[in-house]
N, C-alpha and C positions, 0 to 999 in steps of 0.2 A: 727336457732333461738338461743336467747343468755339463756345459763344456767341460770343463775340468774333469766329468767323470767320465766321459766322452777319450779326454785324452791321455787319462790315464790306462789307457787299456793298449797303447802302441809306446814301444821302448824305442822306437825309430819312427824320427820326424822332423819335422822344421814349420815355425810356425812363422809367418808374416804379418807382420801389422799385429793386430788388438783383434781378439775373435769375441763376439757376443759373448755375454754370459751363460745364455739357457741356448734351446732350440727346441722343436715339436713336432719337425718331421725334417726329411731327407727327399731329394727327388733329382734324378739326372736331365731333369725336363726343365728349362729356363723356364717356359710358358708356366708352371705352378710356383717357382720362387716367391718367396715371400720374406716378409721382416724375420721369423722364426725363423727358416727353414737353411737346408744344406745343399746349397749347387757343389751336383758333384761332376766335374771337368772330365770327360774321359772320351777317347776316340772311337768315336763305333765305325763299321764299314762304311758309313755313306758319308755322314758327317761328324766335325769334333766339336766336342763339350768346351772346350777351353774358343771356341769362337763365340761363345754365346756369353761367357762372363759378362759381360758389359748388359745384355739384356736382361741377367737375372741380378743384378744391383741396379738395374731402374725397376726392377719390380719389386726395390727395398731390400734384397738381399745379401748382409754380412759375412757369411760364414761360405767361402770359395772352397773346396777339395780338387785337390790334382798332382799330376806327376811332377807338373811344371808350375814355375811361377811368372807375375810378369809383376808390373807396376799398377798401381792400386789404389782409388780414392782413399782418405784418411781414415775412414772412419769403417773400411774394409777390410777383414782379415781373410789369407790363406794359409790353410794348412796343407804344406805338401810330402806327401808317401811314396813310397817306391809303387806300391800297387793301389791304385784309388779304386778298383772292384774289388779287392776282396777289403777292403776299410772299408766302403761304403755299406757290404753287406754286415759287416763286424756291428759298423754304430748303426744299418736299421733294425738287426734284433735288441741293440738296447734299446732305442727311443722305443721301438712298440713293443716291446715287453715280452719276445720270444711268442709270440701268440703263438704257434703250431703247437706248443709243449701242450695246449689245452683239448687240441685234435688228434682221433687215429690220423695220419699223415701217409696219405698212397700215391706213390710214384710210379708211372706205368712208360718204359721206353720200350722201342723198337721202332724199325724202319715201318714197318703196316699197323695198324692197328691200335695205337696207341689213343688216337682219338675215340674209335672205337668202343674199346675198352674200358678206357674212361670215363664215358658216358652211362655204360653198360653198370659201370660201379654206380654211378652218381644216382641212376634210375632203379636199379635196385634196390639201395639204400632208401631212394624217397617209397618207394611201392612197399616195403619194409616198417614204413612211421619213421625215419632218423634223418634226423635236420643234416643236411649234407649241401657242401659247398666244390664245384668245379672250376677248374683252369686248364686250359688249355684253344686247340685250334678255334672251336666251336664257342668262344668268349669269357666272361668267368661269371658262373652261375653261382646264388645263394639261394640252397632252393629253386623254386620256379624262377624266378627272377631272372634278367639276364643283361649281362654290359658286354660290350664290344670291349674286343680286346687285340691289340698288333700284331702279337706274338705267340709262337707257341707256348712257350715257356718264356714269361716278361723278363725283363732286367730287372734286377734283386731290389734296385728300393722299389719298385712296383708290386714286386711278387708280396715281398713284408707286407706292405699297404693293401695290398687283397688280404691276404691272410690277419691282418688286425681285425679288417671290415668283418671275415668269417667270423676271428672269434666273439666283438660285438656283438653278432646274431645268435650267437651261440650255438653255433656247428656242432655237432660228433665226427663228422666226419671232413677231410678236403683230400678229393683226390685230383691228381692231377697230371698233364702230360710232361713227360722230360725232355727236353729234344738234346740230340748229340750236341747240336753248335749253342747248347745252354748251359751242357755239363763242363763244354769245353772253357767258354767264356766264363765260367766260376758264376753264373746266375744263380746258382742253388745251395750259394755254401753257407754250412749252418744250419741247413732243415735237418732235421732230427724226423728221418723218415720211419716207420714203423712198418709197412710192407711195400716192397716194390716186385713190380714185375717184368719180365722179358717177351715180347711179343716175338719175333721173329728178329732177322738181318740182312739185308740186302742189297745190291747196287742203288746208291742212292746220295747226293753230297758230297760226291769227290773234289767237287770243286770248290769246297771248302778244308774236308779232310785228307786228299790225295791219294790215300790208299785206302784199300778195307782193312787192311790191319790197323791203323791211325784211325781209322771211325769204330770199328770193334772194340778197341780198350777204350776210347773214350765212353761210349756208351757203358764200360763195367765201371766208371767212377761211381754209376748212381750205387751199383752192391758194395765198393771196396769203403763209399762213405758212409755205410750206414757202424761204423766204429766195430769197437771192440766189446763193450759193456755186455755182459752176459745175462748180468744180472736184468735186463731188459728183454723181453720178449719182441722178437722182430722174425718177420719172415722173408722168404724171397721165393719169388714164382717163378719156373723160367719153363721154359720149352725144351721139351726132350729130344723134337724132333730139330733144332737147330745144332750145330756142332758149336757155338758162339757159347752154348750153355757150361758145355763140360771147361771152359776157361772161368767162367762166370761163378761156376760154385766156390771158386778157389780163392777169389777175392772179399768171402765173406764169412765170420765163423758161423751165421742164422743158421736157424735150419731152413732147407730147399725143399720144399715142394714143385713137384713136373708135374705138366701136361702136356698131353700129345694125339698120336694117332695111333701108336700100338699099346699092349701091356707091358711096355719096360715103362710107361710114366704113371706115375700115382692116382691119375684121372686121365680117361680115354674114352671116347663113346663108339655105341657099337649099334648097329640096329637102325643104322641110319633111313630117312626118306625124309622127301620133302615138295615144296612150289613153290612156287613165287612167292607167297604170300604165311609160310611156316616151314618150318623144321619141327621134327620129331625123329630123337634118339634115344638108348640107354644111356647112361652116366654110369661108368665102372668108378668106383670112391673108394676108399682104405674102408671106406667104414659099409660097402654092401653096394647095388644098384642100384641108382632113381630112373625112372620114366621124365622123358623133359619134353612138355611142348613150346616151341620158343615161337614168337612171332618174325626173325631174323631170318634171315635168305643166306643158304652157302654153308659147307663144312667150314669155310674158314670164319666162317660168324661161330660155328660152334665151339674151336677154340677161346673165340673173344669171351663169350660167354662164360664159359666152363671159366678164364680167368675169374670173372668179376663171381664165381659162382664160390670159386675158393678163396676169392678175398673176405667175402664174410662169413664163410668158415671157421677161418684162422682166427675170425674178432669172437669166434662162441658163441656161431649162430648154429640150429641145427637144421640137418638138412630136408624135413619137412617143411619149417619156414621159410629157407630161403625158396624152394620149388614150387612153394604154394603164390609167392610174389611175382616170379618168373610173368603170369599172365596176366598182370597190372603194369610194364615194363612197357615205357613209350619206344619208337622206336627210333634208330641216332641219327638225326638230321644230315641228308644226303652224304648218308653212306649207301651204298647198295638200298638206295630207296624207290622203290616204287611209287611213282604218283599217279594222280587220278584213271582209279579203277574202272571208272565207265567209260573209259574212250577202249574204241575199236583198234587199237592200238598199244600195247605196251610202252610205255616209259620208264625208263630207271636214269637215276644219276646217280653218279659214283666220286672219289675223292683220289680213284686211282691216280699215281702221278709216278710210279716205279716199275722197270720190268716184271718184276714179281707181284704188283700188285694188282698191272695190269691182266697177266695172265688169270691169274686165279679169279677177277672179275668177270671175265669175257669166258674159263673154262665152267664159273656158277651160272652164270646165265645162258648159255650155247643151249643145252640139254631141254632148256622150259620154251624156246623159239616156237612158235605156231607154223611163222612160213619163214621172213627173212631177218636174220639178225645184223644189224644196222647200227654200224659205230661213228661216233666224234671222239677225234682223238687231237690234241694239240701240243706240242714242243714248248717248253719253258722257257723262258730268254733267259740268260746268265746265270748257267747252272750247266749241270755235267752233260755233255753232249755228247759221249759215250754211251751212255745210256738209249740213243737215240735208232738205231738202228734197231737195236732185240725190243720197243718197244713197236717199230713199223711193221717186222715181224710176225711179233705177237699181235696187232691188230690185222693181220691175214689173216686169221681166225677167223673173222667176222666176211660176211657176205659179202658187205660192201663198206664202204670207211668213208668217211672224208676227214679228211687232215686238215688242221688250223694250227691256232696258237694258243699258246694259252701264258697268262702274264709276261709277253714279249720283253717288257723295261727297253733296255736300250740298244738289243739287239736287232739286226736284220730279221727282218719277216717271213722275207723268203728264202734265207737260208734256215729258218727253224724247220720250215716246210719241207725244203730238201732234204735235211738230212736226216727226217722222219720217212719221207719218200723213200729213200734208197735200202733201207729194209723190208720195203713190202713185196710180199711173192705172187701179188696177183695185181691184173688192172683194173680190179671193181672197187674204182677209190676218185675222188675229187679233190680238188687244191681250194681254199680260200685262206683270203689272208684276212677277213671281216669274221671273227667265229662267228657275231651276230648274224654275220648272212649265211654261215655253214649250216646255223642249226633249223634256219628257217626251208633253205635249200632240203636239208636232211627230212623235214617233216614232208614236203611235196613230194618227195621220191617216195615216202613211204606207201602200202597200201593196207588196208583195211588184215590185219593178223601181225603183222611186220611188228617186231620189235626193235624198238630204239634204247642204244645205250652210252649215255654221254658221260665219259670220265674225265677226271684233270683238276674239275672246281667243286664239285657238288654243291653244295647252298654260298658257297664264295661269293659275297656281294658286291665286288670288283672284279675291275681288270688292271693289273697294273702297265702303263704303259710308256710313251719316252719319257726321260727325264724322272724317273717312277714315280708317276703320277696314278694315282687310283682313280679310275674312272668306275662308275658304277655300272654292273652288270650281273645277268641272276641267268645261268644255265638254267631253271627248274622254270621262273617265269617267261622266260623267251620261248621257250620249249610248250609246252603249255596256251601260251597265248596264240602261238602257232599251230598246234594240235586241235584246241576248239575253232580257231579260225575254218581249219579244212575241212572237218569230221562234224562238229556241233556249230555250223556257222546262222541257221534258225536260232539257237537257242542262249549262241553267244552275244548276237547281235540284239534279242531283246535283252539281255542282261545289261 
């Protein structure tokens, strides 16, 4: 794209040096620089972009973006802005040509669920026949396909750049996670979203946002962005049973659609039962009853559902297609997942990492126990640790605990421990500061009906640790390699 139409689009600037003529992408990452491309300079929490200028003009890189300027080989130009994120997002929907305008575009926030939910869309739509593309915790999928991905919600010239890649394949759909510290950061400005949803809200990131009211409105930027345009058909899903809602309707003219657990929301189910291994309820609809067998564990899976069930609703699916797909539905990688069915044992991993998420995890699984329910629970290093008690708490629930860590980075170990400790109401509980050795520890204790239930990372393929450094680590394979080890150790050991 030519410079000049680049900068014709800001009335406020200052331009340094001699900027390229063209350019053909954007990236806040030196490591992808190139002759073409746009180092955009900007300071994130851990490290600043304006320290890497020098590495993204040895990788041929012209064209600098930032708040600041410095001094500058000749034949390098900067352009500097008062805000280098939301200019960064401005020029990547020009170089890549607005691709979302080509997708239905779904945004699903809340503190639980959101990956969930997500997924719940992404897998219905494919069980459906519609090429559909995902972002969010669990990587960014096109189709089957799957890339690892940093963040929940990437930084804006990433996010553009996934979303090109979708429309290239030719997507109908992309849905995707929002996270609060994304809507905050201006990650997402410019998507022209067509249905978003509200999962729940909970204690969770104060120590980013400071209070729940400061993480509340920021999560309603994802309704109050979806404009004004009437003439566009757009939805918003929210939940009846949060109070977060009745603020939420108010930020958008869409029409809202609720769900919940009674008949004041538009969809509710009733006629609940279920196991370990399915759900089976009514679906109350505007438009009559369905019967739904879900492969999903837990009433609050039934919410998750019921979202992804009204998001192709809203697109002018009817509701025998969509419940006929329901049982083609894979199911969402370590969530509330159960693994291998033939140990004498129960196993679940979960993603819980919130008072409220924990609860609801440990109160869906308590009720299906054979004999003892058996938790791993771990404190987050640098993150809200207020949180830290109602979550010790709430793992009293559970028969017996052990207490670890979970992504420590740069904090004390055993003070995560502590101050997980010091809400528990009983002493049927263990300290380690190695999770790897908690969970190996946790399988020895267990006995033959006992179920195990490890929240915090679910398929999380690290650990982050000092210096935050990602060490590699898999709750599901530790767990597991230790569970055949005890129980199937003839049949492991010929394997």
């Amino acid at each position: 794209m030519k410079t000049e139409q680049l900068l014709s689009l800001l009335k406020i600037k200052k331009v340094h040096g001699t900027l390229p003529e063209s350019v053909t992408d954007i990236s806040i990452d030196s490591r992808e620089a190139h002759a073409t491309s746009i180092f955009v300079a900007i300071a994130g929490a851990n490290l600043d972009g304006f320290d890497f200028i020098d590495d993204a003009i040895d990788k041929g890189c012209t064209f600098i973006l930032s708040d600041r300027t410095r001094e500058l080989p000749d034949n390098v130009g900067l352009l500097q802005v008062k805000d280098p994120e939301k200019v960064a997002a401005l020029f990547s929907e020009h170089i890549y040509e607005f691709p979302h305008e080509s997708m239905t575009m779904i945004g699903v926030t809340g503190t639980n669920g959101k990956t969930t939910v997500s997924m719940m869309i992404h897998n219905l739509s494919l069980a459906m026949g519609k090429e559909t593309a995902y972002l969010g915790t669990n990587g960014f999928m096109i189709s089957e396909k799957h890339f690892p991905s940093a963040n929940t919600t990437p930084e804006t010239t990433r996010l553009h750049r996934n979303l090109k890649e979708a429309e290239d394949e030719k997507m109908d759909v992309f849905t995707m996670e929002v996270s609060s510290h994304a809507l905050k950061l201006g990650r997402t400005y410019g998507l022209n979203f067509d249905i978003t949803i509200f999962t729940n809200l909970s204690q969770d990131h104060l120590d980013f946002h400071k209070t729940m009211t400061e993480y509340g409105f920021t999560k309603g930027l994802l309704f109050s962005q979806l404009g004004q345009d009437l003439r566009k058909r757009k939805y918003v899903i929210l939940n009846n049973d949060d109070e977060w809602s009745d603020e939420f309707r108010t930020m958008t003219p869409y029409e809202v659609i609720t769900f919940g657990n009674t008949s004041d929301a538009d969809f509710y189910p009733t006629n609940i039962n279920g196991t370990l291994e399915y759900t089976e309820f009514t679906l109350n609809t505007p438009e009559g009853e369905c019967f739904i067998h879900s492969p999903f564990v837990g009433d609050y899976n039934i919410s998750n559902l019921i979202c992804a069930i009204i998001s192709e609703w809203v697109q002018g699916y009817e509701f025998d297609e969509i419940i006929s797909a329901i049982k083609d539905m894979k199911p969402v990688s370590g969530r509330l997942e159960v693994l291998d069915k033939t140990l004498p044992i129960d196993l679940i991993i979960d993603f819980a990492h919130s008072p409220d998420a924990l609860q609801k995890v440990v109160e869906t699984v308590r009720p299906f126990k054979k004999q003892k329910l058996i938790l791993l629970l771990g404190m987050t290093g640098e993150r809200d640790y207020s949180k830290a008690e109602a979550m010790g708490r709430i793992a009293s629930m559970a028969d017996y605990v052990f207490i670890t860590v979970d992504n420590p980075g740069n904090d004390d170990k055993h003070m995560l421990i502590d101050i997980l400790e010091r809400g528990m109401t009983h002493k049927n509980y263990e300290t380690y500061i190695d999770r790897e050795e908690a969970i190996k520890r946790m399988v020895d204790f267990a006995d033959e009906g006992d179920t195990l239930l490890l929240v915090g990372k679910g398929r999380e393929p690290y650990q982050i640790m000092e210096g935050h450094v990602k060490v590699p680590h898999r709750d599901d394979l530790i767990v597991l390699d230790a569970a055949y080890r005890r129980f199937k150790s003839d049949e492991y050991e010929e394997i």
